[in-house]
NUMI-857978 format. One line per field, with one value per residue: residue number from 1; residue in three letters; x, y, z of N, C-alpha, C, O, CB in turn. Coordinates in steps of 0.05 Angstrom, whole numbers, plus 32768, in hexadecimal, padded with zeros to 4 digits. Glycine has a CB too. Layout:
# NUMI-857978
seq c(NUM; ...);
type c(ALA; ...);
n.px c(X; ...);
n.py c(Y; ...);
n.pz c(Z; ...);
ca.px c(X; ...);
ca.py c(Y; ...);
ca.pz c(Z; ...);
c.px c(X; ...);
c.py c(Y; ...);
c.pz c(Z; ...);
o.px c(X; ...);
o.py c(Y; ...);
o.pz c(Z; ...);
cb.px c(X; ...);
cb.py c(Y; ...);
cb.pz c(Z; ...);
***
This chain:
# NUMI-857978
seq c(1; 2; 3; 4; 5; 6; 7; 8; 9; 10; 11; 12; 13; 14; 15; 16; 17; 18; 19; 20; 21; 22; 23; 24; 25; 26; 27; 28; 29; 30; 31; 32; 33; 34; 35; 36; 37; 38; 39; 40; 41; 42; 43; 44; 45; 46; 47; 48; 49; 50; 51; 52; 53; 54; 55; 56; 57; 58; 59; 60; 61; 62; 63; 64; 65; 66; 67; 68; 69; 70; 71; 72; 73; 74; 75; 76; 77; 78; 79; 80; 81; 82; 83; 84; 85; 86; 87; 88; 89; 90; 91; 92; 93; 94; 95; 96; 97; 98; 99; 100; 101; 102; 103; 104; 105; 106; 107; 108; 109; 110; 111; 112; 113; 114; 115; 116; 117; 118; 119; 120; 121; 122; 123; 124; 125; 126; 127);
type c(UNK; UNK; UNK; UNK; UNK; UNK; UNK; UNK; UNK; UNK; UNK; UNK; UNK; UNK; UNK; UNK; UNK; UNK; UNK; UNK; UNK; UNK; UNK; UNK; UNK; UNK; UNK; UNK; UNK; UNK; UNK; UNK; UNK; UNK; UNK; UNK; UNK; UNK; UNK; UNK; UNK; UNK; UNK; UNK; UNK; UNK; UNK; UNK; UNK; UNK; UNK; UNK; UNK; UNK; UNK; UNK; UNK; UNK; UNK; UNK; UNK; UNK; UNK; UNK; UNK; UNK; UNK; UNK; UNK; UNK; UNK; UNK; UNK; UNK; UNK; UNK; UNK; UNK; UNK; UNK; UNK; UNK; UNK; UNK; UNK; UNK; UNK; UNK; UNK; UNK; UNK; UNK; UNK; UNK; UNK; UNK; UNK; UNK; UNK; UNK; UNK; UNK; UNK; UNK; UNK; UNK; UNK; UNK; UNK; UNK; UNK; UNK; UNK; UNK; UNK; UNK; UNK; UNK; UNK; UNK; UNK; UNK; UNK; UNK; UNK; UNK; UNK);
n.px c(8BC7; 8BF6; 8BF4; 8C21; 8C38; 8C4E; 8C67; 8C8E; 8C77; 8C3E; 8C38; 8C30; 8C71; 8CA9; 8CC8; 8CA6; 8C89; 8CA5; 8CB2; 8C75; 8C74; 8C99; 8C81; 8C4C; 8C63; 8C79; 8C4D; 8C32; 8C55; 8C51; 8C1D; 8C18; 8C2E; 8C76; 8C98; 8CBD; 8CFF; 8D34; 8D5F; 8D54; 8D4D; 8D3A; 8D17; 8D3B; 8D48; 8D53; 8D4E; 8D29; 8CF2; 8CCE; 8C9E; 8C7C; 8C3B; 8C0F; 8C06; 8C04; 8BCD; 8BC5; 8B8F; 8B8A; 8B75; 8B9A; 8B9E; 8BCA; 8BDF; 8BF9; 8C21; 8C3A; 8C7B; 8C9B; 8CC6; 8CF2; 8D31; 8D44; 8D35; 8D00; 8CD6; 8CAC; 8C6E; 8C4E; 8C1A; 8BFB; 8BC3; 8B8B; 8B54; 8B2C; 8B2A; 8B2D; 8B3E; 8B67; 8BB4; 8BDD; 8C0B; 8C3D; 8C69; 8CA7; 8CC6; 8CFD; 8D10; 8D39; 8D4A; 8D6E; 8D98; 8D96; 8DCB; 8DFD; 8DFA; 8DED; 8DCC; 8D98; 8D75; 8D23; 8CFF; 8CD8; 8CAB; 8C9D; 8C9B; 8C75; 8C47; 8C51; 8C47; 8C0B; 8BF6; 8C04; 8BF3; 8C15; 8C17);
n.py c(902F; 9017; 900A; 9008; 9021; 905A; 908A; 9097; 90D5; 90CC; 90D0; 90B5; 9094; 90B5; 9092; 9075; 908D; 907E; 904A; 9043; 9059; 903B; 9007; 9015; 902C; 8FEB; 8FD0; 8FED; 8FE3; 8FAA; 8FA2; 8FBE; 8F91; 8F94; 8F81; 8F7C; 8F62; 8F3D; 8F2B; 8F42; 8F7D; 8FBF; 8FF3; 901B; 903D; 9086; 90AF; 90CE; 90F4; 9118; 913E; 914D; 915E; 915E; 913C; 90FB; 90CD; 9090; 9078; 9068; 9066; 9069; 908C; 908B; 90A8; 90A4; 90C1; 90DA; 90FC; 9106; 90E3; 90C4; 90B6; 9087; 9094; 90A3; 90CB; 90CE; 90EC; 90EF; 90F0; 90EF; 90DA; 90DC; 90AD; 90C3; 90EF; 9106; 9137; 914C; 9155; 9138; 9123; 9130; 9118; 9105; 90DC; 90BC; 909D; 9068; 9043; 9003; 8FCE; 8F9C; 8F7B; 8F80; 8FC0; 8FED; 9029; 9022; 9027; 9037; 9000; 9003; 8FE0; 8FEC; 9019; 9033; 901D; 9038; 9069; 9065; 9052; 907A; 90BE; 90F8; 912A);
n.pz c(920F; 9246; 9286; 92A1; 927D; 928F; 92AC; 92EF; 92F7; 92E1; 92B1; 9266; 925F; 923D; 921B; 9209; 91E6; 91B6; 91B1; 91A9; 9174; 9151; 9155; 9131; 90FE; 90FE; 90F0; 90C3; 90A1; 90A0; 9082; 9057; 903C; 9048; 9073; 909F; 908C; 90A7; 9085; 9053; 9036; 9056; 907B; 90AD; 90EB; 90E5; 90FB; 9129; 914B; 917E; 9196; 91C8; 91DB; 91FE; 9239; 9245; 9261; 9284; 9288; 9242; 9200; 91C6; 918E; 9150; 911A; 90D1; 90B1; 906F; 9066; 903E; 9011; 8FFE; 8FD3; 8FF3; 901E; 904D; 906C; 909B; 90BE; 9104; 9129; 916D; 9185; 91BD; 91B7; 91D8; 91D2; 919D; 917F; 9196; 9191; 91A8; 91AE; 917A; 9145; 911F; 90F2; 90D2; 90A3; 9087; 904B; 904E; 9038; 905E; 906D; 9054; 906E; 9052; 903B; 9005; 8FCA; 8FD9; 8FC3; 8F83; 8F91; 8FBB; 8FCC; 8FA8; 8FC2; 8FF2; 8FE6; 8FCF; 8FFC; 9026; 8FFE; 8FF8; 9023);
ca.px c(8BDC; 8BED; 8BF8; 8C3F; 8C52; 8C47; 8C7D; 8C8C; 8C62; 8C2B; 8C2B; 8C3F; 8C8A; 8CAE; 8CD0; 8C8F; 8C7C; 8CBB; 8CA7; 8C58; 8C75; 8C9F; 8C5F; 8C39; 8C78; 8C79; 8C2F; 8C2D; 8C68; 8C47; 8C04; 8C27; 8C3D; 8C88; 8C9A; 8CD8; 8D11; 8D4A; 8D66; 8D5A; 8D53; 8D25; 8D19; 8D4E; 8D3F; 8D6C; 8D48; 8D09; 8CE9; 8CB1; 8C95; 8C6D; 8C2E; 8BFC; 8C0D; 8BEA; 8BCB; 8BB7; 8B7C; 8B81; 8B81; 8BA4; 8BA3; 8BE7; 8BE1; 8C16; 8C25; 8C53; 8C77; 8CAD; 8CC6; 8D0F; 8D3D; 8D4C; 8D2E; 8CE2; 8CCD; 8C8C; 8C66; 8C3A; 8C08; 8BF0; 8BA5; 8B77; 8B3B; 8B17; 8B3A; 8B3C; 8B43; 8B7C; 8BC8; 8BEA; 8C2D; 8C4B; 8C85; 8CAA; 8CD3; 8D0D; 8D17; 8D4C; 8D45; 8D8B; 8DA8; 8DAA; 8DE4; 8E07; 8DFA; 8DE9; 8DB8; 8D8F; 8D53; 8D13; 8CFE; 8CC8; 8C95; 8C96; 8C9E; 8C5B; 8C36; 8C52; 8C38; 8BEC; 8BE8; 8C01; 8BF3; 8C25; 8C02);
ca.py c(9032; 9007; 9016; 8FFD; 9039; 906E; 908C; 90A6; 90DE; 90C1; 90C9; 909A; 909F; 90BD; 907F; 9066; 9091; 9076; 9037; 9041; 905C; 9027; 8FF9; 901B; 9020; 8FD4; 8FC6; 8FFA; 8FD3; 8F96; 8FAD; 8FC0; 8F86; 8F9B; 8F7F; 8F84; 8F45; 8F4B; 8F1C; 8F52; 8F95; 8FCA; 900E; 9022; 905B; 9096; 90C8; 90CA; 910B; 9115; 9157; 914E; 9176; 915E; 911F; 90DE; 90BE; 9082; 9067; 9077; 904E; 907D; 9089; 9098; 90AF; 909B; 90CE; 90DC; 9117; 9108; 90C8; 90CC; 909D; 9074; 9094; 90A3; 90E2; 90D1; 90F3; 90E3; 90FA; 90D9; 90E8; 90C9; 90A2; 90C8; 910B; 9108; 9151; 915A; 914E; 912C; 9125; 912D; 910B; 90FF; 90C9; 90C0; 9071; 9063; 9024; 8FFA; 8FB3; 8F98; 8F67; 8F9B; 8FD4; 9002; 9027; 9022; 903D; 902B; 8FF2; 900B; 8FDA; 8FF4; 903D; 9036; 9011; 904C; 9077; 9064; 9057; 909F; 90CE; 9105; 9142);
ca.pz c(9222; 925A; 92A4; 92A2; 9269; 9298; 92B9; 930C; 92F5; 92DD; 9298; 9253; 925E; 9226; 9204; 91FB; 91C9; 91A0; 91AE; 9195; 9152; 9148; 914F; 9122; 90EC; 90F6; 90EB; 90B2; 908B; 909D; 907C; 9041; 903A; 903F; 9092; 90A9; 908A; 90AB; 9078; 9039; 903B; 9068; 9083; 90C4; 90EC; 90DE; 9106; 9133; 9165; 918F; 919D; 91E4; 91DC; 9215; 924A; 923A; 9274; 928A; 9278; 9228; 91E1; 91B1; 9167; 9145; 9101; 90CF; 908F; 905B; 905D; 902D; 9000; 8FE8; 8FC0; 8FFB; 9033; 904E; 907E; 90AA; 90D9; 9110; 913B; 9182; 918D; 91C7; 91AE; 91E6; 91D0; 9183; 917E; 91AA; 9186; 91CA; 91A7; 9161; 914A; 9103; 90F0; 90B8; 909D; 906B; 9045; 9049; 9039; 9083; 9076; 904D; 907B; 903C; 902D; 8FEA; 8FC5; 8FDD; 8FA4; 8F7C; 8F8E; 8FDB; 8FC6; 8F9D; 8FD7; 9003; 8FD7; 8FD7; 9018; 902E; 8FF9; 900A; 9028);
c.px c(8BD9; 8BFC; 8C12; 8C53; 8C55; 8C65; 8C74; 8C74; 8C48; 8C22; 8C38; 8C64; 8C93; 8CB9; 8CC0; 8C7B; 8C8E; 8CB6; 8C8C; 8C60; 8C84; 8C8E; 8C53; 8C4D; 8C6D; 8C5D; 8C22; 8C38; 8C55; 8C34; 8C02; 8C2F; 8C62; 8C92; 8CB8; 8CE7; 8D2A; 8D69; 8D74; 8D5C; 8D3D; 8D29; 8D30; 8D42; 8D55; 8D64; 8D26; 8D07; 8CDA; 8CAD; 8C7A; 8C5A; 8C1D; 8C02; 8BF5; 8BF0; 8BC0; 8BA1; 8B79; 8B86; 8B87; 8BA5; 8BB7; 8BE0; 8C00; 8C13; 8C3F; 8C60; 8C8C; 8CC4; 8CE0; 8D0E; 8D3F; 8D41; 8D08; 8CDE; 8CB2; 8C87; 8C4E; 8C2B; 8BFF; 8BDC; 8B9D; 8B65; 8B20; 8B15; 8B36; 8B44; 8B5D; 8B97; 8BD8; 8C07; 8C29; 8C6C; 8C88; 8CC4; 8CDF; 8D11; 8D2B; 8D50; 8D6F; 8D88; 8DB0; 8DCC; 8DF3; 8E02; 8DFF; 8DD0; 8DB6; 8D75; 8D46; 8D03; 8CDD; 8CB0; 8C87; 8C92; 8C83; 8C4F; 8C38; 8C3D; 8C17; 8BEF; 8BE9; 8BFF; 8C03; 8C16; 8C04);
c.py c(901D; 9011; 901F; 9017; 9053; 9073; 9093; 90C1; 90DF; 90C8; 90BB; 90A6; 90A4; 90AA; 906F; 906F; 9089; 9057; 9027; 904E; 904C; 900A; 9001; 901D; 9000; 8FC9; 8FD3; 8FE7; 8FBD; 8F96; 8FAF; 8FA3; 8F85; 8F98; 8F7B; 8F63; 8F4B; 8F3C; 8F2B; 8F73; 8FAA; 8FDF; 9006; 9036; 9067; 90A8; 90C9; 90EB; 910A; 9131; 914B; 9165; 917A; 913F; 9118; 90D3; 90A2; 9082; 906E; 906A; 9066; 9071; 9097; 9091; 90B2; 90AD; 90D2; 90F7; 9116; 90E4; 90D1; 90B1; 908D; 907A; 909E; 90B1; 90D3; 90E0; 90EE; 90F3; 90E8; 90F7; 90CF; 90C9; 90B4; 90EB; 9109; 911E; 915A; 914E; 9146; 9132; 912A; 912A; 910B; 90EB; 90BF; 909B; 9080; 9044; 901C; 8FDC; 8FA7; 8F86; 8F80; 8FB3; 8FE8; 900D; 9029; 902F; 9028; 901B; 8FFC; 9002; 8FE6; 9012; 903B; 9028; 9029; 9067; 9081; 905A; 906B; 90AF; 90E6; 9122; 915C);
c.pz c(9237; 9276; 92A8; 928F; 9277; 92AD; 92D8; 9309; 92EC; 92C2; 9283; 9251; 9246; 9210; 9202; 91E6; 91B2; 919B; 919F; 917F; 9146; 9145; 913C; 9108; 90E1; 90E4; 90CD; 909E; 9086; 9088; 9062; 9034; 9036; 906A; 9086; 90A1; 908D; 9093; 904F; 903F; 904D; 906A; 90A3; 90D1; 90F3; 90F8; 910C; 9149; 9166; 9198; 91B6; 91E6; 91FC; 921F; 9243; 9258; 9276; 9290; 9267; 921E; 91D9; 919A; 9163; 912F; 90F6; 90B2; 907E; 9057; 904D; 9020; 8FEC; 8FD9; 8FD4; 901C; 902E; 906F; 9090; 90BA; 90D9; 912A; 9149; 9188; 91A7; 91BA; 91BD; 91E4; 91AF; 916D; 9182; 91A0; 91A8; 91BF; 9181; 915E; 9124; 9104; 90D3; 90C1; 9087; 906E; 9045; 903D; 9054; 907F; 9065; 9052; 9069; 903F; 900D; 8FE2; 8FC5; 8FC4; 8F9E; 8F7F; 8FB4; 8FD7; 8FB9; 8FB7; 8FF2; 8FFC; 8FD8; 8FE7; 9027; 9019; 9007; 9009; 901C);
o.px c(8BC4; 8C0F; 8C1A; 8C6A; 8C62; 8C72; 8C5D; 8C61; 8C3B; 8C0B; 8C4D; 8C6D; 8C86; 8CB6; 8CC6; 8C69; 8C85; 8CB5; 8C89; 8C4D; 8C80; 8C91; 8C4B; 8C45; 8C61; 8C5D; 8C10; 8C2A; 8C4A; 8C3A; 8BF0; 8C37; 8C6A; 8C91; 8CC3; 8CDE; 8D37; 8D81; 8D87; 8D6E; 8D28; 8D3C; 8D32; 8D31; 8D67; 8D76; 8D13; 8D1B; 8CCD; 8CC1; 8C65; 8C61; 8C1D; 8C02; 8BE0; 8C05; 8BAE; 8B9D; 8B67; 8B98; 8B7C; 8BAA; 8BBA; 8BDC; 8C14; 8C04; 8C56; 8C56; 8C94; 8CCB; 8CE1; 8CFD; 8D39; 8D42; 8CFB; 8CE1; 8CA2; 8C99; 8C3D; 8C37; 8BF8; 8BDE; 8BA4; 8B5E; 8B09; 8B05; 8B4D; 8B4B; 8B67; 8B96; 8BDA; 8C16; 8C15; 8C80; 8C75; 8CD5; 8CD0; 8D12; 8D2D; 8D55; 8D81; 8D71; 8DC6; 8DDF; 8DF2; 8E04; 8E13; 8DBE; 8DC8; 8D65; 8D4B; 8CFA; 8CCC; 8C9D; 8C70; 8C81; 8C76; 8C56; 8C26; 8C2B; 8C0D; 8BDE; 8BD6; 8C14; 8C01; 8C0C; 8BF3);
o.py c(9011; 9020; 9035; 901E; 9063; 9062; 9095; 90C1; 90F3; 90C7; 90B2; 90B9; 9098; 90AE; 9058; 9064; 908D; 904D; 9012; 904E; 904B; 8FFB; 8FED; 900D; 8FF9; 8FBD; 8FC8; 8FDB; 8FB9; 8F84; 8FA6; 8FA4; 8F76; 8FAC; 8F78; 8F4E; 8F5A; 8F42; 8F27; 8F7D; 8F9D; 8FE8; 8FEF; 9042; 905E; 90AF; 90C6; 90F5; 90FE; 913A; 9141; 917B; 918E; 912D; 9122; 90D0; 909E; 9092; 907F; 905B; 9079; 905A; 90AD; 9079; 90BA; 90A5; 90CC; 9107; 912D; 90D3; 90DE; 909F; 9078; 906A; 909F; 90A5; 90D0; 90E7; 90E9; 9101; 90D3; 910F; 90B8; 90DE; 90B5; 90FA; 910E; 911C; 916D; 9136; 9156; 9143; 9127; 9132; 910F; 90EC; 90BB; 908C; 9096; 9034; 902A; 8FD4; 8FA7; 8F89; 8F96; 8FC2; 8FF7; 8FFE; 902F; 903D; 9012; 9029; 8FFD; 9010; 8FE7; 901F; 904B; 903B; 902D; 9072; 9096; 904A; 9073; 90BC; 90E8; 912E; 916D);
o.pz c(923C; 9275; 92B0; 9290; 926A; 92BA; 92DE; 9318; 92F0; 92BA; 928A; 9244; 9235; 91F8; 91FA; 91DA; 919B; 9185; 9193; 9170; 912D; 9131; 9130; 90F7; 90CC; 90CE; 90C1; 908D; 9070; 9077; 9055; 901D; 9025; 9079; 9071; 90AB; 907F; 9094; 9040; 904D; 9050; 905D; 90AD; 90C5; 9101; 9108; 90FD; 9153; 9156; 91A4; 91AD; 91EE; 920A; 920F; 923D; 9264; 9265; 92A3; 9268; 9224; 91E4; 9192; 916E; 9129; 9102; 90A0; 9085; 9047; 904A; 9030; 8FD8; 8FD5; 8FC9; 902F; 901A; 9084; 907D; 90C8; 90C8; 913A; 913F; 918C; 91A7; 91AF; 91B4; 91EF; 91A9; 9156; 9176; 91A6; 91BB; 91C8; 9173; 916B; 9114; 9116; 90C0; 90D4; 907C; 9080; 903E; 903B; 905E; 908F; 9071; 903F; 906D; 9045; 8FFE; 8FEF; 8FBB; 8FB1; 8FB0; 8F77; 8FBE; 8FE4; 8FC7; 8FC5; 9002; 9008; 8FDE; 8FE0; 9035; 901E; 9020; 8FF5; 9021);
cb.px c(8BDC; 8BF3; 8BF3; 8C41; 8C45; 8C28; 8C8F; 8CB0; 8C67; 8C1C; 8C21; 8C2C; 8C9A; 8CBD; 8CE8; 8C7F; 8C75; 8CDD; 8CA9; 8C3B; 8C7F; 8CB0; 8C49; 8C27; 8C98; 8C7F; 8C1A; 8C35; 8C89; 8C40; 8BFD; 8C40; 8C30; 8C85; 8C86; 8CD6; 8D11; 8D4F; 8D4C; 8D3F; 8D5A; 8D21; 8CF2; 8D69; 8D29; 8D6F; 8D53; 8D04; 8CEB; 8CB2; 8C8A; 8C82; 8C1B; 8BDA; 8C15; 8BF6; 8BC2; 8BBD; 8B67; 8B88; 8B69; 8BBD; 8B8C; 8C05; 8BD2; 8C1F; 8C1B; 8C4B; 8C78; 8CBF; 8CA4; 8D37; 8D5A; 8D6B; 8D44; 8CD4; 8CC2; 8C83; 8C6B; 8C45; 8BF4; 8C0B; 8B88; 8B6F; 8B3B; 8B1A; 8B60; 8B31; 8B33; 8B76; 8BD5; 8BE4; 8C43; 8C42; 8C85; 8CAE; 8CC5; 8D2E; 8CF1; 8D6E; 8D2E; 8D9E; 8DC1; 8D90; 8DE7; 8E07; 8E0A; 8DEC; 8DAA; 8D8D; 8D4B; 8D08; 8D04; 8CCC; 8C96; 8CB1; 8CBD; 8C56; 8C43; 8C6F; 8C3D; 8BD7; 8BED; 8C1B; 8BE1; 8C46; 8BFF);
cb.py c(904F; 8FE8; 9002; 8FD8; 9046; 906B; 90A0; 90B4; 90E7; 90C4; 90DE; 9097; 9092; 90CF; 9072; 905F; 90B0; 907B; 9036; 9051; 9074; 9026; 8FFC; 9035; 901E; 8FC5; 8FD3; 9013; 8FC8; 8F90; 8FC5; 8FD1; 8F81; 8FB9; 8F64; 8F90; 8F35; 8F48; 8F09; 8F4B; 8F9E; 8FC1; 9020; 902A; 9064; 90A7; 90E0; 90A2; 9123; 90FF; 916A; 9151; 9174; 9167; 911D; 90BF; 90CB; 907C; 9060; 908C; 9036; 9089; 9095; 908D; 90C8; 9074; 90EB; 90D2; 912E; 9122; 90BF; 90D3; 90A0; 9071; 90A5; 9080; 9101; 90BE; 910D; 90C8; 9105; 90C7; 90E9; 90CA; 9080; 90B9; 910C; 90F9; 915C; 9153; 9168; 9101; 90FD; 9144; 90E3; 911C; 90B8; 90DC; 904F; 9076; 901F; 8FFC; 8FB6; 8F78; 8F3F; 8F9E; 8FD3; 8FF9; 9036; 9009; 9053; 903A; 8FC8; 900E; 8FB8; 8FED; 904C; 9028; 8FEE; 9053; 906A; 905B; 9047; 90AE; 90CD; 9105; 9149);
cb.pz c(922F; 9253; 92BA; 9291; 9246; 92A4; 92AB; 9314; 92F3; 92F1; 928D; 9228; 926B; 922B; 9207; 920D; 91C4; 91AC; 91BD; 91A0; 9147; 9152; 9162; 912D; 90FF; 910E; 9107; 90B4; 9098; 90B2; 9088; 9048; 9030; 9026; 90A7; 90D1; 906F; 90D2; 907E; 9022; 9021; 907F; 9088; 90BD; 90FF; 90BC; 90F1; 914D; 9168; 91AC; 917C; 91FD; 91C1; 920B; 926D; 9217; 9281; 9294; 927E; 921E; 91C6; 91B5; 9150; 914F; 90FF; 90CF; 908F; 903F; 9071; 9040; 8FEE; 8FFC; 8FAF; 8FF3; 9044; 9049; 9069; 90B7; 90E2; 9118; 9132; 91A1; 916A; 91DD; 91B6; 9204; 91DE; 9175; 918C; 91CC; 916E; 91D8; 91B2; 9153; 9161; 90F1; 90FD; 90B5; 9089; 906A; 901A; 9066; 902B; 90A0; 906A; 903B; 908E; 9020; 9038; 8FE3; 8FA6; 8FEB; 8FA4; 8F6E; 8F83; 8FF4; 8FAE; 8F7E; 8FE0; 9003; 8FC4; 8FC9; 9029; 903D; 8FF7; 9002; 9041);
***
């Protein structure tokens, strides 16, 4: 976290947990090898929430866990958990987050191509 995410009341304001799962999204894809081309085709987000369990304060690193809870024809469920490093017991937030793969220039979507859908695959096992 950094000082600056914290809101008037002093804790990580709320569109910064939308912001740290879209980081960790990106970094995941990346990882995958499968980053974001805005040129071919990609995940969108359809649908994101945040369940607010316990305020995150300043001074904390967090771990956000990234899983699979569901893998359609064209779309892809996640959810995520924000832990502190100094906490790693304690669920701070949980959140879940819907992608659907499209065609950016043809504002379609499509099904996720099979070599990303297998790389999704083994790297989340679905629980």
């Amino acid at each position: 976290m950094r000082w600056g995410d914290m809101d008037a009341v002093g804790h990580l304001n709320n569109t910064y947990y939308f912001r740290y799962l879209e980081q960790v999204r990106i970094e995941w894809l990346n990882s995958l090898g499968y980053g974001i081309d805005p040129e071919g085709i990609g995940p969108v987000l359809a649908n994101t929430a945040c369940t607010f369990r316990k305020q995150l304060t300043y001074p904390a690193t967090l771990d956000i866990t990234i899983e699979l809870e569901k893998l359609g024809n064209s779309s892809l469920k996640l959810r995520h958990h924000f832990y502190r490093q100094d906490d790693p017991g304690t669920v701070y937030a949980s959140a879940e987050v819907l992608l659907v793969w499209v065609d950016y220039k043809a504002e379609k979507s499509v099904a996720i191509p099979d070599p990303i859908r297998e790389a999704i695959q083994r790297a989340l096992p679905a629980a």
